[in-house]
N, C-alpha and C positions, 0 to 999 in steps of 0.2 A: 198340520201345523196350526196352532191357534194362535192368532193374533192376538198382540194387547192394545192398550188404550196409545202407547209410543208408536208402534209396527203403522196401525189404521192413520194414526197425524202425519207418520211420514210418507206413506201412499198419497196419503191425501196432496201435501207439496208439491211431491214429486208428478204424480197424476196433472198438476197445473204448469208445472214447469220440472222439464226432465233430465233438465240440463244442471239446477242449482246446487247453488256449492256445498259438499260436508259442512265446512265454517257459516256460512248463510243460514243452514235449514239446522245447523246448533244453535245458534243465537235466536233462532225464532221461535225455537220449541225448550229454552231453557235446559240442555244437556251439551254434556260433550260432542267435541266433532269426532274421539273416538267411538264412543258409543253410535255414532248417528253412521260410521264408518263401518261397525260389526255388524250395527241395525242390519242397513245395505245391504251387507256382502250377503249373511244370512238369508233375507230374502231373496235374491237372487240364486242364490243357492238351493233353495227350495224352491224353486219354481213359482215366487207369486206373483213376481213381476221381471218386465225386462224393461230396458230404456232403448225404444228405437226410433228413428225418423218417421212420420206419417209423411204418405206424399198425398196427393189427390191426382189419381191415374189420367184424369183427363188432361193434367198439365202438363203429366209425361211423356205425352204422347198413345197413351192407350184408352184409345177412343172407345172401345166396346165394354161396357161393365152391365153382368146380367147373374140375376139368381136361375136357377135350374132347379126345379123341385124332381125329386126321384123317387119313384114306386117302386121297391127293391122285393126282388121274389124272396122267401119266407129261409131261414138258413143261410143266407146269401150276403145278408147285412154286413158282416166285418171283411169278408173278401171285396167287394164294393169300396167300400170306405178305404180299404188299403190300396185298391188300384186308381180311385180317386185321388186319393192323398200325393201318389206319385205325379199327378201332370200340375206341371208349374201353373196353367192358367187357373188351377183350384185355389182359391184366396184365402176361402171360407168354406166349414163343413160342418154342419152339425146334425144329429139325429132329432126329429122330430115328432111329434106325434099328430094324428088328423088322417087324411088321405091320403100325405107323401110323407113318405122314412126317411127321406135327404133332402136337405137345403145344400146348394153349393153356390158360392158367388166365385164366379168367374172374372178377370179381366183381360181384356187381349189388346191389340193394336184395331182391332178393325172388326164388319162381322164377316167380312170371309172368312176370317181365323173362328171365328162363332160357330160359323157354317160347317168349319172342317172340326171343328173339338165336337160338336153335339153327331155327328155323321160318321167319322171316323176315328172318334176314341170312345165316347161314351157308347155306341152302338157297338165295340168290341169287347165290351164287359159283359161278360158274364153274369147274368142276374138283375139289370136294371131292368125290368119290366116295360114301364114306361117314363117321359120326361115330360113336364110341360118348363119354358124358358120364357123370362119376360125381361126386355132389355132398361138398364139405368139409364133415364133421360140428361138428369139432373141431380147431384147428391147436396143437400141445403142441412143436414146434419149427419157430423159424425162424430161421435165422442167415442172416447177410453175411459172414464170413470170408472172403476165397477164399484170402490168399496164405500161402503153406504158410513154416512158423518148427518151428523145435521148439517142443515142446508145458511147457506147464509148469503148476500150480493156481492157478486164478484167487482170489485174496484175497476178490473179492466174493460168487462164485456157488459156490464149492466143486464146479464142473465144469474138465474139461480143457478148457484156452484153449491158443488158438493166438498165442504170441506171441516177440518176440526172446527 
């Protein structure tokens, strides 16, 4: 799907506040609330975005957040990744390039629950070679931006935003 110069303004909104209204984010970008209605569904539909709650785990209650880098034997790469993708404390996956073929972010309640996903689940995969695992002390940014705008000062946060 190629975005256009409408799709990128309403990411960009929406990306600040996920919550605001068809009628709000027509009046601000000068179109229809239907248009800004089909915009939506569209992209949603296409997979470019979804509108969901961020929490921050540690206020959840799940004390342990760690990356796990993974050395995957040669061949092995997408049976890994699909038996990874199955265990709920996988947060985060992606393939990488360098020394290790996986990044995963994990989050649990605790590191006993660390102790038993890296001992008794990751060790019964087939194919991960080796792990190295380094635990979240402290997360001081997170963002969801991705679609790139010129930049300009956000009113609320007095940091650079990415917006139309």
């Amino acid at each position: 799907m190629v975005l256009d110069d409408l799709d990128r303004r309403i990411l960009a909104y929406l990306q600040e506040d996920g919550r605001i209204s068809y009628v709000t984010l027509a009046a601000e970008l000068g179109v229809s609330e239907g248009t800004i209605r089909k915009r939506v569904r569209k992209l949603e539909k296409d997979e470019v975005f979804q509108t969901v709650g961020i929490t921050d785990p540690f206020r959840v209650g799940l004390d342990t957040v760690a990356f796990a880098w993974l050395e995957v034997e040669r061949g092995k790469l997408e049976s890994v990744m699909e038996s990874l993708k199955r265990l709920e404390a996988v947060r985060y996956l992606v393939v990488t390039t360098g020394s290790h073929d996986l990044v995963a972010m994990v989050v649990l309640p605790d590191r006993q629950h660390l102790i038993e996903l890296l001992n008794d689940k990751f060790s019964t995969i087939p194919g991960i070679i080796s792990t190295e695992t380094s635990i979240v002390l402290q997360i001081h940014k997170q963002i969801h931006d991705w679609v790139p705008f010129r930049s300009r000062r956000s009113k609320n946060k007095g940091q650079e935003r990415l917006t139309p």
